[in-house]
LOLUM-526254 format. One line per field, with one value per residue (C-alpha): residue number from 1; residue in one letter; x, y, z. Coordinates in steps of 0.001 Angstrom, whole numbers. Layout:
k: c(NUM/...)
r: c(a/...)
east: c(X/...)
north: c(Y/...)
up: c(Z/...)
This chain:
k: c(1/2/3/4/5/6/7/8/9/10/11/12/13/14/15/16/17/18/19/20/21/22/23/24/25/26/27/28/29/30/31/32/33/34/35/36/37/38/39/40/41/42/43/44/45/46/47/48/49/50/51/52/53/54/55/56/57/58/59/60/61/62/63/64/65/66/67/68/69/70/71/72/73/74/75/76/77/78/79/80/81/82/83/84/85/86/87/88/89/90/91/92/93/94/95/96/97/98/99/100/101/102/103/104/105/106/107/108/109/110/111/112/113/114/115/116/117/118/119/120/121/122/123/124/125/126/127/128/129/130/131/132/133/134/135/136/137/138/139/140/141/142/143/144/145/146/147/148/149/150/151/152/153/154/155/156/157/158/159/160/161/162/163/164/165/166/167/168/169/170/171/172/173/174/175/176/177/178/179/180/181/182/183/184/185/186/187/188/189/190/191/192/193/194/195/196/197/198/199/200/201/202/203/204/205/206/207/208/209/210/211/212/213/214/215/216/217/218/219/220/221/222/223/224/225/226/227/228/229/230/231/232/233/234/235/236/237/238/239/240/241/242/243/244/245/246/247/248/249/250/251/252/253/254/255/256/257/258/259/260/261/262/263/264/265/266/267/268/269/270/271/272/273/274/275/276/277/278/279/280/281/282/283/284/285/286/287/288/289/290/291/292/293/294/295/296/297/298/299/300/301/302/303/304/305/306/307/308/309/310/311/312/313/314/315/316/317/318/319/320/321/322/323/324/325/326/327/328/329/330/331/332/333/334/335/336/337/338/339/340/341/342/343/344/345/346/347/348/349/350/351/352/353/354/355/356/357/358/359/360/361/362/363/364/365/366/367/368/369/370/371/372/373/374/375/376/377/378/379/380/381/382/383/384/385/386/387/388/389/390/391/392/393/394/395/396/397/398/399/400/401/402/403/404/405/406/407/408/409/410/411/412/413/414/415/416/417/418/419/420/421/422/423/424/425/426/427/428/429/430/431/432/433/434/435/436/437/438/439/440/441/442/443/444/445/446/447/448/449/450/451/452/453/454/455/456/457/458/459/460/461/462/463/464/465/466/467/468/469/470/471)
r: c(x/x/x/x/x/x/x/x/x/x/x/x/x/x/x/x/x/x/x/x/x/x/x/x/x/x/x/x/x/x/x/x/x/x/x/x/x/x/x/x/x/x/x/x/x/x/x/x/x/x/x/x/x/x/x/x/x/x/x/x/x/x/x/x/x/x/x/x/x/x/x/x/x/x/x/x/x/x/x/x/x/x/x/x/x/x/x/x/x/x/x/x/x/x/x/x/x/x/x/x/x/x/x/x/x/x/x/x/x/x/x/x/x/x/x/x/x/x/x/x/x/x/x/x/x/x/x/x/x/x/x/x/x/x/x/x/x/x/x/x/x/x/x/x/x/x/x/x/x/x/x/x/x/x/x/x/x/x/x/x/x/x/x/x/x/x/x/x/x/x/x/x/x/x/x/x/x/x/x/x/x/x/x/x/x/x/x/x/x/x/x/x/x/x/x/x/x/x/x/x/x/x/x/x/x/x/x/x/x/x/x/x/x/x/x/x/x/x/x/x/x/x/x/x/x/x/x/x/x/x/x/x/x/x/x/x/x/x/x/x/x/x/x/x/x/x/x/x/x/x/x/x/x/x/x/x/x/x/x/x/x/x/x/x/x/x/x/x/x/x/x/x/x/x/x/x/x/x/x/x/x/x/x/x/x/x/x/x/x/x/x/x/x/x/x/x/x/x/x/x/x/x/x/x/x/x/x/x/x/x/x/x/x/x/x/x/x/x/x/x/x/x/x/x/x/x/x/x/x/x/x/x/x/x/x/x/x/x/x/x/x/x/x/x/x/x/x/x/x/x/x/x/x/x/x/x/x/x/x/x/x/x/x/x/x/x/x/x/x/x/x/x/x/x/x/x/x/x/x/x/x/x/x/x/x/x/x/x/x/x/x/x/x/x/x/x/x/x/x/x/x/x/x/x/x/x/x/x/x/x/x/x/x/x/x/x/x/x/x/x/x/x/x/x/x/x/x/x/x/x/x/x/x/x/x/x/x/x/x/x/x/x/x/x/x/x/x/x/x/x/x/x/x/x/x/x/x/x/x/x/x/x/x/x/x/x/x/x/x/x/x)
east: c(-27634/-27644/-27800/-26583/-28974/-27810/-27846/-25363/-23289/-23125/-21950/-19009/-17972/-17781/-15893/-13469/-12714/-12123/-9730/-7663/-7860/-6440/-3548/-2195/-2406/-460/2015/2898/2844/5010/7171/7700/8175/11248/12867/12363/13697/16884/17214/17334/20229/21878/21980/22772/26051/27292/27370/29275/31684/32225/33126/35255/36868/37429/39279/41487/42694/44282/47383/46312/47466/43766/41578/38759/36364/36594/32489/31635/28041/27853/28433/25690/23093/23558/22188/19914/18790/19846/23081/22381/23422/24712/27317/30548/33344/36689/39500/41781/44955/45198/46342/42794/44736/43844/45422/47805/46938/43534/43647/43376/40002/37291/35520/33750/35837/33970/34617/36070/35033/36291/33294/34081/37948/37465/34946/37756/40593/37800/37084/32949/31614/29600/26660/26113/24111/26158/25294/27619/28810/26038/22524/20698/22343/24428/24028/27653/29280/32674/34224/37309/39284/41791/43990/44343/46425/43640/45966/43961/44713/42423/39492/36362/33772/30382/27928/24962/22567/19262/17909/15516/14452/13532/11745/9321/8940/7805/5952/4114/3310/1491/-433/-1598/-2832/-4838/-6361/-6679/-9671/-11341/-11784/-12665/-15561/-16496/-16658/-18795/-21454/-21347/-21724/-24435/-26579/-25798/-27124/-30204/-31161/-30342/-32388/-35154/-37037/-36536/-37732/-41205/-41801/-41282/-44266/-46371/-45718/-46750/-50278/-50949/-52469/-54295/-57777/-55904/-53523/-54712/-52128/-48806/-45466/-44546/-42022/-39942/-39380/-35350/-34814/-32046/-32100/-34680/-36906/-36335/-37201/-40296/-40765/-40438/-42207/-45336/-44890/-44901/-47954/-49697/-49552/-50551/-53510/-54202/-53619/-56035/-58723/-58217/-58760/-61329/-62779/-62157/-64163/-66641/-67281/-66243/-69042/-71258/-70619/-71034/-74465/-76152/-75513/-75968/-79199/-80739/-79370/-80642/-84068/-84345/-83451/-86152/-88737/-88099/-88165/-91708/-93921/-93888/-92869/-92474/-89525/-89234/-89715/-87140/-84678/-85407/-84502/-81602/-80401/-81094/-79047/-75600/-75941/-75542/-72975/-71111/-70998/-69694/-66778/-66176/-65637/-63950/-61459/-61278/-59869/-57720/-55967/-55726/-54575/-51999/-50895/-50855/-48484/-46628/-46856/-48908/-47004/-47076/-46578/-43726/-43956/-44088/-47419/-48358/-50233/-52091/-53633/-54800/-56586/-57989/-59529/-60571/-62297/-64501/-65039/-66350/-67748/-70892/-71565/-71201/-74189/-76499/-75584/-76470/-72142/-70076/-67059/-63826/-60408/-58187/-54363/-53327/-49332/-48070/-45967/-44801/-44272/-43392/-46347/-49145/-51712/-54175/-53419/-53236/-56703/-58350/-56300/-58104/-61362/-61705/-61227/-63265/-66443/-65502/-65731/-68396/-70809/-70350/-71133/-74570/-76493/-75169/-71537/-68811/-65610/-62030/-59339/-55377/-52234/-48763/-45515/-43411/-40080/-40492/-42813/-46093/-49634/-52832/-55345/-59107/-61054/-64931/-67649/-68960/-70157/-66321/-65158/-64348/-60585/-61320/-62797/-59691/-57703/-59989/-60943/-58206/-59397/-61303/-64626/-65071/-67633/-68692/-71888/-72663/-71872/-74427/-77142/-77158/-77259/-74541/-73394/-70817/-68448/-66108/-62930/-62650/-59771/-57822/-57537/-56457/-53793/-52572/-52569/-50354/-47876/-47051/-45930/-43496/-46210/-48662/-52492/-52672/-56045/-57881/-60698/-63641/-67157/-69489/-67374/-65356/-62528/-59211/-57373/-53895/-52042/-48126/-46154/-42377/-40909/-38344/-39452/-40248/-37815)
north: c(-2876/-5689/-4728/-7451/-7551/-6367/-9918/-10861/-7395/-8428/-11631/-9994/-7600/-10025/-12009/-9697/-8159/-11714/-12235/-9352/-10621/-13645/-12298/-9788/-12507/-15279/-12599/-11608/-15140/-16172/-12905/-14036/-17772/-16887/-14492/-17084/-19624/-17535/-15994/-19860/-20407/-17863/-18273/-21753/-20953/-18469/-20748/-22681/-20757/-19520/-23056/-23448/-20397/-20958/-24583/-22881/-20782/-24061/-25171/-28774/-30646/-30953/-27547/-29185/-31252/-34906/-35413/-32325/-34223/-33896/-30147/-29484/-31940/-29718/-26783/-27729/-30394/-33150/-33528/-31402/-33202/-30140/-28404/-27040/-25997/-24361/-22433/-19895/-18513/-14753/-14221/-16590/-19583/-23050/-23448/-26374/-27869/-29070/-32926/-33269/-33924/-34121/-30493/-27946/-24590/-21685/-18320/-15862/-12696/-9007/-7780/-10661/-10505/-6427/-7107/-9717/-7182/-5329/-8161/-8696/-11298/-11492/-13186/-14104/-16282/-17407/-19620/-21769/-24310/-26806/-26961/-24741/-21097/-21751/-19407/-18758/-17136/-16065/-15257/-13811/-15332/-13394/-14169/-12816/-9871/-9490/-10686/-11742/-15895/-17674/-17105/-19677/-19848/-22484/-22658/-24181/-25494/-23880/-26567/-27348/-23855/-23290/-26544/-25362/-21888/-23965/-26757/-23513/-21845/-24452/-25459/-21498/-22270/-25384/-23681/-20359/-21852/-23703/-20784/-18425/-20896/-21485/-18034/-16905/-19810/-18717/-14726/-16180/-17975/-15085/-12712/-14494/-14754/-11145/-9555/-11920/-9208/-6980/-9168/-9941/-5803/-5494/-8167/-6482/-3018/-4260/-5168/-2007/613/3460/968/-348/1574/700/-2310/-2528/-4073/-6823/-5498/-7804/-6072/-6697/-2906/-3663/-1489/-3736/-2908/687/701/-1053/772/4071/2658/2129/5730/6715/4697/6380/9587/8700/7209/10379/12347/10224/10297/13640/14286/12401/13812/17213/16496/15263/18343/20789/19004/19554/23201/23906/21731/23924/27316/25974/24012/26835/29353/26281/26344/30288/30729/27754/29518/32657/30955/29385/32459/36170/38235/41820/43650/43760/39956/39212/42057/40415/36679/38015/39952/36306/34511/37149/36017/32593/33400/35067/32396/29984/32615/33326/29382/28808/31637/29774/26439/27803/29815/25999/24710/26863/26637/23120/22995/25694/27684/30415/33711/36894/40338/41300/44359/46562/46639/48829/45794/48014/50396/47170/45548/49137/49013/45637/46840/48929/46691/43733/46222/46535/42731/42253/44869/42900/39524/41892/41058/43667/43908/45529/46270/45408/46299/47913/47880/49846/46925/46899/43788/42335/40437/40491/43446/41722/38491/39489/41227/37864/36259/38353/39346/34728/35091/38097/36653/32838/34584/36442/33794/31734/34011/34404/37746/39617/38106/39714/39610/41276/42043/42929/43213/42375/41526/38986/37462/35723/37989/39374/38343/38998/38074/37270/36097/35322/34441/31978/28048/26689/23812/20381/18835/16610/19407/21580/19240/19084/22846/24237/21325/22337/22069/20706/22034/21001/19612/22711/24829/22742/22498/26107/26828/28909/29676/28989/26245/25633/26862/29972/29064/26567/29588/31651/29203/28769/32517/32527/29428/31049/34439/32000/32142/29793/30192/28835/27329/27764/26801/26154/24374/26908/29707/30484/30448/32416/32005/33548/34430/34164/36185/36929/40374/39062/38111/34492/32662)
up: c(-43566/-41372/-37526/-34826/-32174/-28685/-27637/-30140/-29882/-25861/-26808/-29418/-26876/-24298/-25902/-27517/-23963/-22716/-25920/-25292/-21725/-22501/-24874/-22223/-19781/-21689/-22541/-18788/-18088/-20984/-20313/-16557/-16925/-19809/-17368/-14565/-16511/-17491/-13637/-12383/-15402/-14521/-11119/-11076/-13415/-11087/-8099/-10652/-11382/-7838/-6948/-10046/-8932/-5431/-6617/-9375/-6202/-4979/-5858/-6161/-9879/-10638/-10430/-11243/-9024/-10060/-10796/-12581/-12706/-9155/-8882/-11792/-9975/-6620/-8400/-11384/-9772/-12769/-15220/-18042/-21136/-22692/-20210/-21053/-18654/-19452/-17648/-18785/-18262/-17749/-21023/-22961/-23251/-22117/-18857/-19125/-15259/-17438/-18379/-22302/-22989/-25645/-25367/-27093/-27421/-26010/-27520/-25321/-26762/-26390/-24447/-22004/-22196/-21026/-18054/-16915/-16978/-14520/-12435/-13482/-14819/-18441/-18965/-22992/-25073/-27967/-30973/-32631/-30171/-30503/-32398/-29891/-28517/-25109/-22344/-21352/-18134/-18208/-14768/-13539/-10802/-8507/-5910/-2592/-4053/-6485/-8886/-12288/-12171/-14115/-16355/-15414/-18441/-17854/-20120/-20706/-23634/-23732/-25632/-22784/-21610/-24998/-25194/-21990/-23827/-26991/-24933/-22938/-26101/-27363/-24051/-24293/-28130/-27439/-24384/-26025/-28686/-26267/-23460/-26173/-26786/-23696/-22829/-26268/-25426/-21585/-22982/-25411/-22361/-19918/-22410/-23174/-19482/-18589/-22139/-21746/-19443/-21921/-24491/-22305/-21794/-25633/-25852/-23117/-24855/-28521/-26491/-25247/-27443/-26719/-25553/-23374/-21260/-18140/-18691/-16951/-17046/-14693/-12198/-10209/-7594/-7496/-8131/-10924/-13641/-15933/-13021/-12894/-16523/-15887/-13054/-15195/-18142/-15866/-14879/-18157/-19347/-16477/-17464/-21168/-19417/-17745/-20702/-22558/-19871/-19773/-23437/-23729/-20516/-22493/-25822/-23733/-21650/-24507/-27008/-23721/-22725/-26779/-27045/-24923/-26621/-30077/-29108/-27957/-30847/-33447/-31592/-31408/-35717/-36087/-34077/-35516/-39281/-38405/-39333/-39555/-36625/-35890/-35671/-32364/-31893/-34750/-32277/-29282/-31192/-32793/-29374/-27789/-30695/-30193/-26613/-27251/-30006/-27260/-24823/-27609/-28803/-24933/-24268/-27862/-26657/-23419/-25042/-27502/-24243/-22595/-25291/-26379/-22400/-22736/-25793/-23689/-26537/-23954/-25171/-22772/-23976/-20844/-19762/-16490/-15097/-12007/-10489/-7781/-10462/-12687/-8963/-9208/-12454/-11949/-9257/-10582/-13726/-10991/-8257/-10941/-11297/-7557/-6757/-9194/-6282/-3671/-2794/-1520/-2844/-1312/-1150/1563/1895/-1757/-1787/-4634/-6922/-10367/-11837/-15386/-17359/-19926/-18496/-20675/-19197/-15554/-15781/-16899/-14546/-11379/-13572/-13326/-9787/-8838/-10552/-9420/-5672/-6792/-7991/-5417/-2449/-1280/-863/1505/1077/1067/-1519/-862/-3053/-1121/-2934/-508/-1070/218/-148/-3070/-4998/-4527/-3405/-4826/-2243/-3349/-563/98/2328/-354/-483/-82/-977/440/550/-2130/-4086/-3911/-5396/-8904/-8762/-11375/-14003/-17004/-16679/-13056/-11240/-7828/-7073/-4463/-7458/-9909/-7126/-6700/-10379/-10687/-14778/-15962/-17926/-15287/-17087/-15511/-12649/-15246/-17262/-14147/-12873/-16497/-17070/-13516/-14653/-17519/-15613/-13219/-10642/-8878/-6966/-3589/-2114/1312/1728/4317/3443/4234/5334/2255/438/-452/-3861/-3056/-6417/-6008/-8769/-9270/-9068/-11865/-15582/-15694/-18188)
């Protein structure tokens, strides 16, 4: 099924709208020039037939003004060809005081002959008289006793008001054609100039693939609404390019972090394959190979948590958890790995909270932070856990006398895989997805972690969670 283009559909709409425009606007002014044209002829025949009237008072032989031409110029303006004047007796008849001469009879009809016995005058247009309908006024005239005397009729021949309504009429369908013309080729060429943007981002767009979306569109800088699309086009081309980067920054690093364990797993089954060992060897290789097996299943499970948060697809198991007994258990769960640092770790204000969330989740969530703080603290360091609430929620606290971490730093830390360069020179383990995990564990719970942090003093990761389920 054919589908105009928007250029053409602009062009069709424009120019209907401007059609029905046009047709609304010939009718009014066809609608007022007709009832102009009949006000002025009626007018002028009631000035008439007030003059007529006030001379039929008289008492003169001749009730009539000698040059009816002159009393029709003073108010049309010219001698109408076509005018017809009669007077009445009170009873319809001709009255006798007119001179015989050649005239058309005008009909005196009963809606007229009853206004006269009220004393108003009646406007008609009548047909029959001549070619063309007359427009006829018949008017009563009354004495000073308001005694019905005389009955004045004018009319006139509409043969030229309906010749401007015809001559109008066709002025309006010679001009009609050529404006609607005029205004489809102007619709056309305004069209055109106002797509063509639109036609030049389609172009820029079809060049940019996935190689190449460092590429923008050209922005004018007029702020119209082709430019806001631009404007938000560019937006959205920059987040596919940092989507990209980061996924292929992500294969990278994942391919990396699993090199390492299945290089040296690879190496230890080789070894082990190269001659005959004893049974304690082949333990200590096999004890060796579940360690590196464990690493890879601990970062597999790791990525498929990212992922999953990613696709926000993360789900939590809600339920009330008594988060001052679960900072207690992870207590003693991390106390152990901090003695083998030589850290001490400790508790610092404990208020008793219950909040809804995944236990499960929420102990990864602080076990990530506990052995982040942990591994980055020297001997002799110190690490402290405090639960608190606060208007909004509740904070966990984690806080150490570690490394820290620059300002430029704290605004990479919660990306997968990033590890400083402190943290790399010191040769810390680890595959750098602990606190993404921890800040997407947090998200998903409605929550957030806040950062501060001092080179060489330390750092505290503040966990913010809601008191209410997170929708």
């Amino acid at each position: 099924m054919w589908m105009p283009s928007i250029r053409a559909r602009l062009t069709l709409w424009y120019t209907g709208l401007l059609t029905v425009t046009l047709l609304l606007l010939g009718g009014v002014t066809y609608g007022l020039m007709v009832n102009s044209l009949d006000r002025d002829v009626d007018n002028a025949l009631r000035k008439i037939a007030q003059v007529l009237s006030m001379q039929a008072r008289k008492e003169a032989a001749a009730i009539f003004p000698t040059n009816m031409d002159d009393v029709f110029r003073r108010f049309f303006g010219f001698p109408p060809p076509d005018r017809y004047v009669q007077m009445l007796d009170p009873r319809g008849q001709r009255d006798p005081r007119l001179p015989p001469r050649s005239t058309k009879t005008l009909p005196f009809s009963p809606q007229a002959q009853a206004n006269v016995r009220r004393g108003l005058p009646t406007f008609e247009t009548i047909n029959g008289v001549v070619d063309d309908p007359v427009r006829l006024l018949t008017m009563p005239v009354r004495d000073n006793a308001n005694r019905l005397i005389n009955v004045v009729q004018v009319g006139l021949s509409l043969k030229n008001s309906y010749e401007t309504r015809r001559h109008f009429v066709r002025i309006l369908a010679l001009v009609f054609p050529i404006a609607l013309l005029l205004a489809a080729g102007g619709g056309w060429l305004l069209a055109h100039r106002a797509l063509a943007p639109v036609d030049q981002m389609t172009t820029a767009a079809q060049r940019i693939g996935a190689e190449r979306l460092a590429e923008r569109l050209e922005e004018t800088g007029t702020g119209d609404e082709l430019d806001r699309l631009a404007t938000t086009l560019n937006a959205m081309l920059s987040r596919l390019d940092d989507a990209f980067r980061q996924i292929r920054q992500f294969s990278a690093d994942a391919s990396h972090e699993l090199q390492t364990p299945l290089t040296i797993l690879k190496g230890e089954l080789e070894v082990a394959l190269r001659s005959s060992r004893s049974p304690e060897a082949y333990q200590h290789i096999l004890e060796s190979a579940l360690e590196e097996i464990d690493r890879i299943a601990v970062l597999v499970d790791g990525l498929m948590l990212l992922a999953r948060a990613d696709a926000g697809v993360l789900r939590m198991d809600q339920q009330p958890v008594e988060l001052h007994q679960l900072i207690h258990e992870v207590y003693g769960q991390a106390k152990v790995l901090a003695t083998t640092k030589s850290v001490r770790l400790s508790l610092g204000t404990i208020e008793p909270v219950v909040i809804p969330g995944d236990y499960e989740r929420l102990r990864r969530l602080l076990l990530n932070l506990i052995d982040n703080g942990i591994k980055y603290t020297p001997a002799g360091g110190q690490v402290t856990l405090a639960l608190r609430r606060c208007d909004e929620g509740v904070l966990v606290d984690v806080t150490d006398t570690g490394i820290g971490l620059f300002p430029t730093e704290q605004d990479r830390i919660f990306q997968r895989f990033y590890r400083t360069d402190s943290a790399r020179n010191q040769g810390a383990s680890g595959s750098g997805l602990g606190l993404c995990i921890a800040h997407s564990i947090a998200h998903a719970h409605g929550g957030a972690i806040d950062l501060e942090s001092t080179p060489g003093q330390g750092s505290t990761f503040t966990v913010r969670l809601p008191l209410t389920a997170s929708s």
